[in-house]
SEMARRO-126452 format. One record per atom (N, C-alpha, C): x, y, z. Coordinates in steps of 0.05 Angstrom, whole numbers, padded with zeros to 5 digits, always signed. Each point is the difference from the previous one (the first is absolute). Layout:
REM residues N
XYZ ...
REM end
This chain:
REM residues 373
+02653+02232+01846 -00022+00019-00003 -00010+00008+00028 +00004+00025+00007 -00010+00014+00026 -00031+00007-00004 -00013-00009+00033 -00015+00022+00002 -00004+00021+00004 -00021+00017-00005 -00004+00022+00012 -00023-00001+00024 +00020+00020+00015 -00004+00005+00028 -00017+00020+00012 -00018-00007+00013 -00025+00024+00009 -00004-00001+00028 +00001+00027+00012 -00004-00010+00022 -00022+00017+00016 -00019-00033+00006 -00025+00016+00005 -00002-00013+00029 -00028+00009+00017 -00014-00005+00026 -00019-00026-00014 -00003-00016+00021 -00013-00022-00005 -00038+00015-00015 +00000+00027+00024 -00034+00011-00019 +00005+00010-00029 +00023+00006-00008 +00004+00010-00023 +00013-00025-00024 +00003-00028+00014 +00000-00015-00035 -00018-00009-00018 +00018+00004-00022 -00030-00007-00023 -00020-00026+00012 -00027+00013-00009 -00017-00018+00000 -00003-00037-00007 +00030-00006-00017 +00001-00031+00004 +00008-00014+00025 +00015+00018+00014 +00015+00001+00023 -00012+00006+00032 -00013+00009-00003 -00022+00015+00021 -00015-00026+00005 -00017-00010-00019 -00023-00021-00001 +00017-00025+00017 -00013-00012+00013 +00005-00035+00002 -00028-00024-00006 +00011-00018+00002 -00018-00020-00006 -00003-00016+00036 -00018-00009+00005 +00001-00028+00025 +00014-00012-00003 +00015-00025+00017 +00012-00019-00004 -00016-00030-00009 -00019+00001+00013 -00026-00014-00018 +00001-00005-00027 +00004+00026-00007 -00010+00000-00032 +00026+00000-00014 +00021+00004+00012 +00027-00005-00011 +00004-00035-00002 -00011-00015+00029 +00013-00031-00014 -00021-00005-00018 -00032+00012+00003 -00009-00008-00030 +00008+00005-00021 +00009+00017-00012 +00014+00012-00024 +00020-00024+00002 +00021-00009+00019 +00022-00014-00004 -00013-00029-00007 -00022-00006+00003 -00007-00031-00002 -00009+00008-00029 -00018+00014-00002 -00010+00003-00033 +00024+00001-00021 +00018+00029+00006 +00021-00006-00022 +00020-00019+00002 +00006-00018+00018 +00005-00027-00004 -00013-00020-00008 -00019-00003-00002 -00017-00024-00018 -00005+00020-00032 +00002+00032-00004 +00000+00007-00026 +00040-00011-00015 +00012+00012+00015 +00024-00017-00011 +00011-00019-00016 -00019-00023+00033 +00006-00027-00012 -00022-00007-00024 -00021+00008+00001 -00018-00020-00023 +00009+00015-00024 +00012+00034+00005 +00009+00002-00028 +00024-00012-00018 +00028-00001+00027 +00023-00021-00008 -00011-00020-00014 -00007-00009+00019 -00014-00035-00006 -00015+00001-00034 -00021+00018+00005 -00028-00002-00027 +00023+00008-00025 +00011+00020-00005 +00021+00019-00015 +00021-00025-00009 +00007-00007+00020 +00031-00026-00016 -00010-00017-00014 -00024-00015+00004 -00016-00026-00008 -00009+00018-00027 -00010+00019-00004 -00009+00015-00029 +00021-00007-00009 +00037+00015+00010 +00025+00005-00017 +00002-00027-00010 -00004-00015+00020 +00023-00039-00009 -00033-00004-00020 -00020-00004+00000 -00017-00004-00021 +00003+00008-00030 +00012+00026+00001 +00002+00011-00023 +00023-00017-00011 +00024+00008+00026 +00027-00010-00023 +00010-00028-00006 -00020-00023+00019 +00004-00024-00008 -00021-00014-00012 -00022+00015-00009 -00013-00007-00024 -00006+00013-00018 +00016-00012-00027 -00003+00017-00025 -00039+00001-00008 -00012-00015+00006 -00031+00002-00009 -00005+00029+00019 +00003+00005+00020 -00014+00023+00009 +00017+00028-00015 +00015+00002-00011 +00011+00021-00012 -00022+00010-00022 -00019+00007+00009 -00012+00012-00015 +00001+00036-00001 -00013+00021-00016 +00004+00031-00011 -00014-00001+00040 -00026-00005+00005 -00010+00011+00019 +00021-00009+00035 +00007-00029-00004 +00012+00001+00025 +00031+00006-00002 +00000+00016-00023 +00033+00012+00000 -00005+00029+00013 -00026+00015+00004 -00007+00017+00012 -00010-00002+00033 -00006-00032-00005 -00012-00005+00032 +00028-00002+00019 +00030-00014-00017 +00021+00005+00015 +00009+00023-00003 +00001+00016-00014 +00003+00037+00007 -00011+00004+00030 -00034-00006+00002 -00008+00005+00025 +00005-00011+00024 +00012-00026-00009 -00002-00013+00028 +00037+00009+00004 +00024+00008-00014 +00016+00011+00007 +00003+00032+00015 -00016+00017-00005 -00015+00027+00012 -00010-00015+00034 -00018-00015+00003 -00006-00005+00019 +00024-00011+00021 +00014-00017-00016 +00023-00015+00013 +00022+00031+00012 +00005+00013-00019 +00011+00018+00014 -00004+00028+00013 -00032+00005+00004 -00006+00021+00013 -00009-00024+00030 +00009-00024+00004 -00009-00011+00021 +00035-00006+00017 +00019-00005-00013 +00016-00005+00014 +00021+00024+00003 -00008+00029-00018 +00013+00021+00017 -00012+00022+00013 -00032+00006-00016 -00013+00021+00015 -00018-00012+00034 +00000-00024-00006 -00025-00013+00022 +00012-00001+00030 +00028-00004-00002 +00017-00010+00019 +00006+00029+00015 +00006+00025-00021 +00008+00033+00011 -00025+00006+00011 -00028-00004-00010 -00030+00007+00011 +00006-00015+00024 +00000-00024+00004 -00001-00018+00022 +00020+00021+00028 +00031+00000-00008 +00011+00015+00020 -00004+00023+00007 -00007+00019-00022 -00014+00028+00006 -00025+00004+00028 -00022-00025-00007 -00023-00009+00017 +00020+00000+00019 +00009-00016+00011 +00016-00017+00026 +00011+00023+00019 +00020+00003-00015 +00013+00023+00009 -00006+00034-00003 -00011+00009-00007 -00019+00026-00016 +00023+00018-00011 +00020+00000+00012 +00029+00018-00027 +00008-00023-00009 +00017+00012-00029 +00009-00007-00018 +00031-00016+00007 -00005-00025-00001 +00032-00015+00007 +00008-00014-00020 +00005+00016-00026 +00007-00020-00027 +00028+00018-00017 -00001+00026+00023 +00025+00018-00025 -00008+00013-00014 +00012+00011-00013 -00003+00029-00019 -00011-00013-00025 +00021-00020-00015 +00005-00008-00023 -00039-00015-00005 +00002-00011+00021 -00030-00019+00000 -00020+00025-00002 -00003+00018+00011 -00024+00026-00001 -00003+00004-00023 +00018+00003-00018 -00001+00005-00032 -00011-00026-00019 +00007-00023+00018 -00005-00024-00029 -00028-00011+00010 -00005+00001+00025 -00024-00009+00005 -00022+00007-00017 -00010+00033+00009 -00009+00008-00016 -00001-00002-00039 +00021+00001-00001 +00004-00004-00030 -00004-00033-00009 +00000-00013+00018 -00008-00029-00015 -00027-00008+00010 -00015+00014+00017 -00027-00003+00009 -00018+00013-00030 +00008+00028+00002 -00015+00014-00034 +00007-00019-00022 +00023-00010-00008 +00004-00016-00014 -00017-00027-00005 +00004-00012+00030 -00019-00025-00010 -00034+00004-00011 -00015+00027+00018 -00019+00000-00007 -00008+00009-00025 +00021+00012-00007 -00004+00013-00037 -00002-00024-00013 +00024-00023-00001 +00007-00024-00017 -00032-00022-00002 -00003+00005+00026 -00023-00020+00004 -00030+00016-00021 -00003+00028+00014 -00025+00003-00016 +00004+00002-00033 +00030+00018-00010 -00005-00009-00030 +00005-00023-00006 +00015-00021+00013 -00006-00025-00006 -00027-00022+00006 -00021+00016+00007 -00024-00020-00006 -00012+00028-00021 +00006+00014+00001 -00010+00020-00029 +00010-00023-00026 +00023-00006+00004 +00009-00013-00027 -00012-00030+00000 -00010-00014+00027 -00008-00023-00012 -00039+00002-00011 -00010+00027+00011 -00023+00006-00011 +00000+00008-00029 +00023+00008-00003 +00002+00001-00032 +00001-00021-00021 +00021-00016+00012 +00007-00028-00009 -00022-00013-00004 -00017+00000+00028 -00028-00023-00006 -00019+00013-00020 +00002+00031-00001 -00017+00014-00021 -00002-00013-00026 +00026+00007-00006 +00004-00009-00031 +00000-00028-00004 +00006-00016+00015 -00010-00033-00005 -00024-00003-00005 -00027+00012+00019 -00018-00015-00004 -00027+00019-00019 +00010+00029+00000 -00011+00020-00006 +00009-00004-00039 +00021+00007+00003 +00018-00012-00025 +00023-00020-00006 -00010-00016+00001 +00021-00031-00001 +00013-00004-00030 -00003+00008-00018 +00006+00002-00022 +00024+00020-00002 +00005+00021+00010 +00013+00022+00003 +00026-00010+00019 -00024-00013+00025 +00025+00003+00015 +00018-00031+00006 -00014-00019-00026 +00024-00025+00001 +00023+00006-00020 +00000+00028-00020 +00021+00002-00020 +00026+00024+00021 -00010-00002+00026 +00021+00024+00018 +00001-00008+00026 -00008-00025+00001 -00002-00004+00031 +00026-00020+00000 +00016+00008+00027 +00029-00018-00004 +00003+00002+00027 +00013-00023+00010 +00025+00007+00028 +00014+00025-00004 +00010-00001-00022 +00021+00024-00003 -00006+00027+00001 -00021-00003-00007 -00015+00031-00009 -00023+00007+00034 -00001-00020+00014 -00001+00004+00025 +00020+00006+00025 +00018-00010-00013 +00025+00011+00016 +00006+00019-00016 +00006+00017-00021 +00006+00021+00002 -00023+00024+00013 -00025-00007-00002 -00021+00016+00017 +00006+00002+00020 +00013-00022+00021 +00002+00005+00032 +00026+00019+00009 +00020-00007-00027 +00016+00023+00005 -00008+00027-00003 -00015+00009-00017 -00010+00024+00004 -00014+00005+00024 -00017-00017+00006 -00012+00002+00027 +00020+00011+00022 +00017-00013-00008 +00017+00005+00032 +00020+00023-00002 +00007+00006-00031 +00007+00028-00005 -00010+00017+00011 -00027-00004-00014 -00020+00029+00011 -00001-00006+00042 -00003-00017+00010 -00004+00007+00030 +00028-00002+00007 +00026+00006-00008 +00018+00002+00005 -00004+00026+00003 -00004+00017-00029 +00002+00028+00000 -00013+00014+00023 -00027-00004+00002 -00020+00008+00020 -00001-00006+00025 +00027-00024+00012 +00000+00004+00021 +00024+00008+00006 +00020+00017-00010 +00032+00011+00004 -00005+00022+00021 -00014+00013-00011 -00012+00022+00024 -00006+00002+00027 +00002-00033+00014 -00007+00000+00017 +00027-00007+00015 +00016-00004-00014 +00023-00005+00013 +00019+00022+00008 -00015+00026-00020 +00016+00027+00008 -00010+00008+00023 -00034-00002+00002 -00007+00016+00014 -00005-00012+00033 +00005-00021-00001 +00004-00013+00036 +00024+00011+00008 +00007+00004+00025 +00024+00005+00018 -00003-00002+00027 +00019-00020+00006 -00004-00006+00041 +00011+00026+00009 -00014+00002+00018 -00003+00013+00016 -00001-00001+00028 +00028+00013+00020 +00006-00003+00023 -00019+00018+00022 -00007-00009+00018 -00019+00013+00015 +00005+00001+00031 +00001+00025+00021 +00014-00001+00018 -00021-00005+00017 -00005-00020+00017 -00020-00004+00025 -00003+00014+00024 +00029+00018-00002 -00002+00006+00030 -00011+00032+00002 -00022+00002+00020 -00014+00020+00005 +00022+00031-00005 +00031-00007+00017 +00013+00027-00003 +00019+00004-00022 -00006-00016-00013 +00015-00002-00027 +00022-00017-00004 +00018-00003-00021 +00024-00015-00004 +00019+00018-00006 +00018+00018+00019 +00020+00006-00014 +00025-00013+00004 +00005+00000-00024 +00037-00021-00012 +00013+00000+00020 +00011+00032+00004 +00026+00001+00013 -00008-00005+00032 -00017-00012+00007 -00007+00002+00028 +00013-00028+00007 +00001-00001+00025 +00012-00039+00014 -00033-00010+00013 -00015+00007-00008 -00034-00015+00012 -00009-00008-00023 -00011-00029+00007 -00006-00023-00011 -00025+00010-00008 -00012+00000-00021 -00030+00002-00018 +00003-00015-00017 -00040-00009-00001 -00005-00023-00027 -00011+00017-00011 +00011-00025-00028 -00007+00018-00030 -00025-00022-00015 -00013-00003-00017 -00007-00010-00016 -00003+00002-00026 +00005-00025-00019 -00011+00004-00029 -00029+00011-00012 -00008+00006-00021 -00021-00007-00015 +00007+00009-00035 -00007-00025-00009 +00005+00006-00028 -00037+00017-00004 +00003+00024-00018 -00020+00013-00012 +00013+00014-00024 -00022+00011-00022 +00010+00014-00024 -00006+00029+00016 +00020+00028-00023 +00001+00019+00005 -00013+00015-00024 -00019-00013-00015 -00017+00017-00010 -00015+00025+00003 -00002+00020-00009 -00019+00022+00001 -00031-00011+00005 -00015+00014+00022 -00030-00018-00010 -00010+00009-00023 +00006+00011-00017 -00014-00004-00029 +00013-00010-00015 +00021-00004+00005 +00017-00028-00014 -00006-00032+00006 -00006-00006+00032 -00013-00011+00013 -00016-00016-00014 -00030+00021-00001 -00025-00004-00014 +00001-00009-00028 +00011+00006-00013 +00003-00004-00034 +00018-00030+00005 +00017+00004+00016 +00015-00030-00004 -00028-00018+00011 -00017+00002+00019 -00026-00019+00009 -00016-00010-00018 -00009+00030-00014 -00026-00005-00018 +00017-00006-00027 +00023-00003-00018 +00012-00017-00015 +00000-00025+00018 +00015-00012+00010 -00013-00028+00007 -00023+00003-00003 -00015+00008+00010 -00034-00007+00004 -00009-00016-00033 +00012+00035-00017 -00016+00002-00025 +00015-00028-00025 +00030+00003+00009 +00010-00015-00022 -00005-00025+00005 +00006-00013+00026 +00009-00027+00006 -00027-00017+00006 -00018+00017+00013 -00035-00016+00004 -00018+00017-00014 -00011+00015-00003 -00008+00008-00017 -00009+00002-00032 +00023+00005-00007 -00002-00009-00029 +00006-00027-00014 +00022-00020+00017 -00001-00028-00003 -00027-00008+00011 -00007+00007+00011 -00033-00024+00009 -00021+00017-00016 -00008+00018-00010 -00012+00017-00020 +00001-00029-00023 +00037+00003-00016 +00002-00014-00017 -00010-00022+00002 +00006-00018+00018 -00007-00034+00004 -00033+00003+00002 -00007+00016+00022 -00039-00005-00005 -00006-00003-00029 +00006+00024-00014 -00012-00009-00026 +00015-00021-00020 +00022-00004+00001 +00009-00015-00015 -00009-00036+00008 -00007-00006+00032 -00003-00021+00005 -00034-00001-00003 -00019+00021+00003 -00030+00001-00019 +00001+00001-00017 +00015+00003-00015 -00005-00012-00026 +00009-00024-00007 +00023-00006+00014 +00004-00043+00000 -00025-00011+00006 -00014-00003+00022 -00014-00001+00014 -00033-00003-00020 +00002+00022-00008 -00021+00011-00033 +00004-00028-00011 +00027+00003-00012 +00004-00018-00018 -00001-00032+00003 -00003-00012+00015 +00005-00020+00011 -00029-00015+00010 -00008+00013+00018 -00033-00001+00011 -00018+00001-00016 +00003+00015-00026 -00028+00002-00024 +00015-00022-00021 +00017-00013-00006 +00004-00025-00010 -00024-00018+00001 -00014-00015-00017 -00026-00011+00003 +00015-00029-00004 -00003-00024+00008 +00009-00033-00009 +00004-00008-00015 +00010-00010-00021 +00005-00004-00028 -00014-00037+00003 -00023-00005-00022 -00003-00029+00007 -00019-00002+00013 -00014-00030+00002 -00019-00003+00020 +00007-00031+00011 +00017-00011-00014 +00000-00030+00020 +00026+00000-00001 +00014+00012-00014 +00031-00003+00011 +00019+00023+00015 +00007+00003+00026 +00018+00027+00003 +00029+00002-00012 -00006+00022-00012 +00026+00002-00028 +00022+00012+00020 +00029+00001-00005 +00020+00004+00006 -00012+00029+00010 -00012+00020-00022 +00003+00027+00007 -00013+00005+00020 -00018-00014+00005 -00014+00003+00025 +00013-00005+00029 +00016-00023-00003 +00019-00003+00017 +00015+00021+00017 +00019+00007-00021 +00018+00015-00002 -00011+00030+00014 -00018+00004-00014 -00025+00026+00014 +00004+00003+00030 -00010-00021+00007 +00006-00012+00025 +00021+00001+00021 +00022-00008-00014 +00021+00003+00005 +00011+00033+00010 +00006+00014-00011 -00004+00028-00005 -00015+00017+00017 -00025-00012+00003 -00017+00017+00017 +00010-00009+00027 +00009-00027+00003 +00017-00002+00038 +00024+00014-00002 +00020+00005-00020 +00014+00017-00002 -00004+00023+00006 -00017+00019-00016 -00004+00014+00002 -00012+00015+00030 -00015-00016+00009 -00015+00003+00034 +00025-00002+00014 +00016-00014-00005 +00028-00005+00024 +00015+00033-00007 -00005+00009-00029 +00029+00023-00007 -00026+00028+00021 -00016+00002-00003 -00024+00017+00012 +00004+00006+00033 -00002-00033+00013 +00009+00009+00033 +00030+00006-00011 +00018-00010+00000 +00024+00016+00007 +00000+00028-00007 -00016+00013-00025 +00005+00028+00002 -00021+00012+00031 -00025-00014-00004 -00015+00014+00026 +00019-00007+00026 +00020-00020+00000 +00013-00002+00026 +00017+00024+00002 +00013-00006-00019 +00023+00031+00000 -00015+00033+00004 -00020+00003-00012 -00010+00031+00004 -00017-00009+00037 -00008-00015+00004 -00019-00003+00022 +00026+00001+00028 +00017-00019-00007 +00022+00009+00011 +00020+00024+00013 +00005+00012-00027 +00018+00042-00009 -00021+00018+00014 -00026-00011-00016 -00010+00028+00003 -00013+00015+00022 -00010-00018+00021 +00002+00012+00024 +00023+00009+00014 +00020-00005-00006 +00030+00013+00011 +00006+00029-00014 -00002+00003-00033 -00008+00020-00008 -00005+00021+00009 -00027-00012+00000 -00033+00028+00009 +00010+00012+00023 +00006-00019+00023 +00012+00007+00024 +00018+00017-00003 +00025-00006-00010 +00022+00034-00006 -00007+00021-00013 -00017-00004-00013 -00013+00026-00022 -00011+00010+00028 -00028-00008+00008 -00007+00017+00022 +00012+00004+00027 +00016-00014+00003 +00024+00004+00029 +00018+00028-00017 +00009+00002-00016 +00024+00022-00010 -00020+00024-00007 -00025+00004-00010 -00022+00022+00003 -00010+00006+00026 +00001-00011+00021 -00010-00002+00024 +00022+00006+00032 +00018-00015-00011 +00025-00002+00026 -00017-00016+00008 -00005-00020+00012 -00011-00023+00020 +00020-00015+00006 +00020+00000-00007 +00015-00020+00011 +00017-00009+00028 -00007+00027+00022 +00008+00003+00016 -00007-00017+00016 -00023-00009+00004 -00014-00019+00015 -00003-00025+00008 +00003-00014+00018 +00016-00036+00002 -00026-00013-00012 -00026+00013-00006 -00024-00017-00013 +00010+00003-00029 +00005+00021-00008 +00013+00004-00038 +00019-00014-00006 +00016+00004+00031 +00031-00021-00017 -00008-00027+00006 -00019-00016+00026 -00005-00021-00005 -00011-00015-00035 -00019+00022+00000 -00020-00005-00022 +00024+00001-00027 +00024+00014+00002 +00016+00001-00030 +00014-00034+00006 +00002-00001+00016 +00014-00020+00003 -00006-00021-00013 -00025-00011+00017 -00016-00013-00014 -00003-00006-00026 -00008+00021-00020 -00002+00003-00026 +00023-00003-00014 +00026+00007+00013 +00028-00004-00017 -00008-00027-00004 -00007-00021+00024 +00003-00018+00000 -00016-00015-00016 -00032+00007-00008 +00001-00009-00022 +00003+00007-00019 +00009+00014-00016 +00015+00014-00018 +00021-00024-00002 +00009-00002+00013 +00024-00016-00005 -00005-00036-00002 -00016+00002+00020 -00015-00038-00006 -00005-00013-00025 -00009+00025-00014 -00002-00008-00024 +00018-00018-00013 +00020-00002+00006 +00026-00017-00014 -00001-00023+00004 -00014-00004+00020 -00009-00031+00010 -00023-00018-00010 -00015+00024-00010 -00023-00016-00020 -00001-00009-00029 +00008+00003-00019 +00008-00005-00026 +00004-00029+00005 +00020-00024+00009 +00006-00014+00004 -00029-00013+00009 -00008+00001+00018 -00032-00007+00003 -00017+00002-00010 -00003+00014-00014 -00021+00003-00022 +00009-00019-00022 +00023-00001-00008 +00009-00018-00017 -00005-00032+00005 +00004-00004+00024 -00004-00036+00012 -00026-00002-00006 -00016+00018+00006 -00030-00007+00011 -00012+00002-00029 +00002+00024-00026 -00004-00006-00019 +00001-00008-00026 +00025-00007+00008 +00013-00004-00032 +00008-00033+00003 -00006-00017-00008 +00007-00032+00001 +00029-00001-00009 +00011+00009-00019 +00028-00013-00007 +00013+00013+00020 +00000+00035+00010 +00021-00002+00023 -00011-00009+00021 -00018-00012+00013 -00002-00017+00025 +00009-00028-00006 -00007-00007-00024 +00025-00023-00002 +00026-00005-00002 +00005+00021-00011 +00032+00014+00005 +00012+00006+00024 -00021+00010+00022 +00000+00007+00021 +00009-00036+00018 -00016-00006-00008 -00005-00029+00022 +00027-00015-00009 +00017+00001-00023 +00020-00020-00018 +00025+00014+00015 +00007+00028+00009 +00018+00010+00006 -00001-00008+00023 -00018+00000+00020 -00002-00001+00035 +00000-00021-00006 -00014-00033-00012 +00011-00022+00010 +00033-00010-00014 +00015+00010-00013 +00028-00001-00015 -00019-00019-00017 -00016-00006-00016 -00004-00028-00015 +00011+00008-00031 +00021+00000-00004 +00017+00002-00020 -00014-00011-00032 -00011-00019+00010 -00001-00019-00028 -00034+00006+00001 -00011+00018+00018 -00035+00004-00011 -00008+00003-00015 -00027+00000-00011 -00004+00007-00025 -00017+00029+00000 -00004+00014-00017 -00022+00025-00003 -00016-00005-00017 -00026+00002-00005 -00014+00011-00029 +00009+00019-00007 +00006-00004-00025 +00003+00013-00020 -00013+00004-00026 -00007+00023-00005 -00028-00002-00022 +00015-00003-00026 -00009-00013-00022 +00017-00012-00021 -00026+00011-00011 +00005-00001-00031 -00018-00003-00026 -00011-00019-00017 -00025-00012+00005 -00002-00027-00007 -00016+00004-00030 +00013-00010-00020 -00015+00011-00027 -00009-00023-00008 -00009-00022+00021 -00024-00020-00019 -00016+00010-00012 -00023-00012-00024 -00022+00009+00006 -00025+00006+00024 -00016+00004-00006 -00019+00003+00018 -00023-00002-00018 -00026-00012+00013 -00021-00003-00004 -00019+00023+00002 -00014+00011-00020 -00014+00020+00013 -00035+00001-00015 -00016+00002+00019 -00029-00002+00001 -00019+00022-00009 -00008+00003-00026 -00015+00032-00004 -00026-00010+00015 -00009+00030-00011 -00021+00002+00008 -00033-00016-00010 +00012-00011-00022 -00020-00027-00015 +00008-00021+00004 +00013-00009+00025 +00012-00022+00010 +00013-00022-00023 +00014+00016-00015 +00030-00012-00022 +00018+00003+00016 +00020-00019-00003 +00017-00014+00008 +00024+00001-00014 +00021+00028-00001 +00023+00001-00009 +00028+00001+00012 +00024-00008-00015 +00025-00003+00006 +00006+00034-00005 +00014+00010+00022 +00016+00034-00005 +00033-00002+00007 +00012-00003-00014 +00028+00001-00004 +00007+00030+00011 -00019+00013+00003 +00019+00035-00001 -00003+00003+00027 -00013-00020+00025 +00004+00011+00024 +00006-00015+00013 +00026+00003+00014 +00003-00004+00025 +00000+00008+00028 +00008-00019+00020 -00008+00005+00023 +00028-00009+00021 +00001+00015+00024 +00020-00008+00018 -00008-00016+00024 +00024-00022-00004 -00006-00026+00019 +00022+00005+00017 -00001-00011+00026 +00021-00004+00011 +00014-00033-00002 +00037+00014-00001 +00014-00028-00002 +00024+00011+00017 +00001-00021+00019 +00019+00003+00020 +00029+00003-00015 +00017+00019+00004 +00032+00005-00002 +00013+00004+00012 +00022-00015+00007 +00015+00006+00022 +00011+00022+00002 +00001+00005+00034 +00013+00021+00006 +00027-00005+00012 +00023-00014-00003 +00022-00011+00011 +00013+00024+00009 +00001+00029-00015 +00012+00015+00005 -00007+00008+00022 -00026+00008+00020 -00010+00011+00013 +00012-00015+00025 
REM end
């Protein structure tokens, strides 16, 4: 796959090309997206080996949390590394073939990721909103076929981007490059798309509208109304805490943990966003303060892949114990695991009688091995 060849004066290349950054701010960028890398490698594998060497965590929701933490895993070890050399070096040293896939697996991951926390806002919807509904349809299976659609649909929506990138050869030298001559001139890469700007614009504000927009639209209200639901629950009982109450409980740290990861991901995107919408209305990009400043923002934009995993240690108890069983190898550890305990129970009205209730139970923890892990 050839480039195409242009041959311009160093005052006449496009505005990605024109701009530089300090060297300053280049090894910072190189220290940051090396510690984004590694804590995403690192955070991202410990999710994968959690999932697939313990059957208890296979649950509908963390069959969606490894959707995400696979999206992260691979917009970190092929887009992070082309950002990284792009910075370093400011043309494009990856090839033709790479100008097309980069782009196309960058749109990609971020589509997979936002309708895949669309789908686990749904998922938690119908559990707790309608639990009745949604224990006669809720399956592994029927969650894996959702993520395939998922990834259908950001397959489709990001194909386009693989047409419309093309490297691009660029001549440095003030009197030009011609072929048939015997004088030595430099050339340089840059991968850019050849969009129309009103093709441009509509491809911007679709991202804008489909991928943040209307997924975080959806989740605000869908997770206020979990939220509704959950919080106006009144205690069941007065001297004993009943299972449901528990469990309530339970749910609502769930639920706070599923909340930052969506505010991580839009707090993340969407200043990178806003920035191209008004950089492509504006032209600003000419400028080493604009391209510093994009830089920057790619970069968190992209960090994001590194947090999920952290949020997970810090709030969720079974994967930080999962977490801690993989990093020390302890093979034969044990996990809680919530079981169903259908003793009776004692329960206290409100005229201080004293009855046996067979119809409720409650979840205890009982250690099970994890040998597999």
């Amino acid at each position: 796959m050839k480039s195409q060849t242009i041959e311009l004066k160093p005052t006449s290349l496009p505005v990605d090309v024109i701009a530089d950054i300090d060297p300053v701010t280049k090894y910072v960028l190189l220290v940051l997206y090396v510690i984004v890398i590694s804590l995403s490698v690192f955070g991202n594998s410990l999710v994968f080996l959690t999932f697939l060497f313990n059957r208890h965590m296979r649950s509908v929701v963390n069959i969606f949390i490894v959707s995400l933490a696979f999206s992260d895993f691979f917009v970190t070890v092929t887009c992070m590394p082309v950002n990284l050399g792009g910075i370093l070096t400011k043309y494009w040293i990856f090839g033709a073939i790479s100008c097309k896939i980069v782009p196309f697996i960058d749109n990609l991951t971020v589509a997979s990721s936002s309708l895949t926390l669309c789908c686990i806002a749904f998922d938690r919807y119908n559990a707790i909103v309608h639990p009745l509904e949604a224990n006669a349809v809720k399956s592994p299976k029927r969650a894996g076929l959702l993520l395939v659609i998922v990834w259908v649909i950001s397959l489709g929506s990001s194909i386009p981007y693989a047409f419309c990138f093309q490297l691009y050869e660029v001549c440095l030298n003030p009197n030009g490059c011609a072929r048939n001559s015997n004088r030595t001139y430099t050339t340089a890469h840059f991968c850019k798309g050849y969009n129309t700007y009103r093709t441009d614009q509509l491809q911007i504000w679709l991202t804008l509208v489909v991928l943040f927009i209307i997924p975080f639209v959806f989740m605000t209200v869908t997770y206020s109304v979990i939220c509704y639901t959950l919080w106006s629950k009144r205690p069941i009982g007065t001297s004993v805490l009943r299972s449901e109450d528990i469990q309530t409980r339970y749910k609502k740290k769930a639920i706070k943990m599923l909340i930052l990861v969506v505010i991580l991901f839009v707090s993340c995107w969407a200043p990178l966003i806003i920035y191209e919408v008004i950089a492509k209305q504006r032209n600003i990009l000419a400028s080493d303060k604009s391209l510093t400043l994009r830089y920057y923002l790619q970069w968190l934009a992209l960090s994001g892949a590194c947090l999920n995993p952290i949020v997970f240690a810090f709030m969720n108890e079974r994967f930080r114990k999962n977490f801690r069983i993989i990093l020390c190898c302890r093979r034969n550890q044990v996990v809680p695991v919530s079981i169903r305990n259908t003793q009776p129970i004692v329960v206290t009205s409100e005229n201080g009688q004293k009855q046996k209730d067979t119809s409720i139970s409650w979840s205890q923890e009982k250690p099970i091995s994890t040998s597999r892990v």
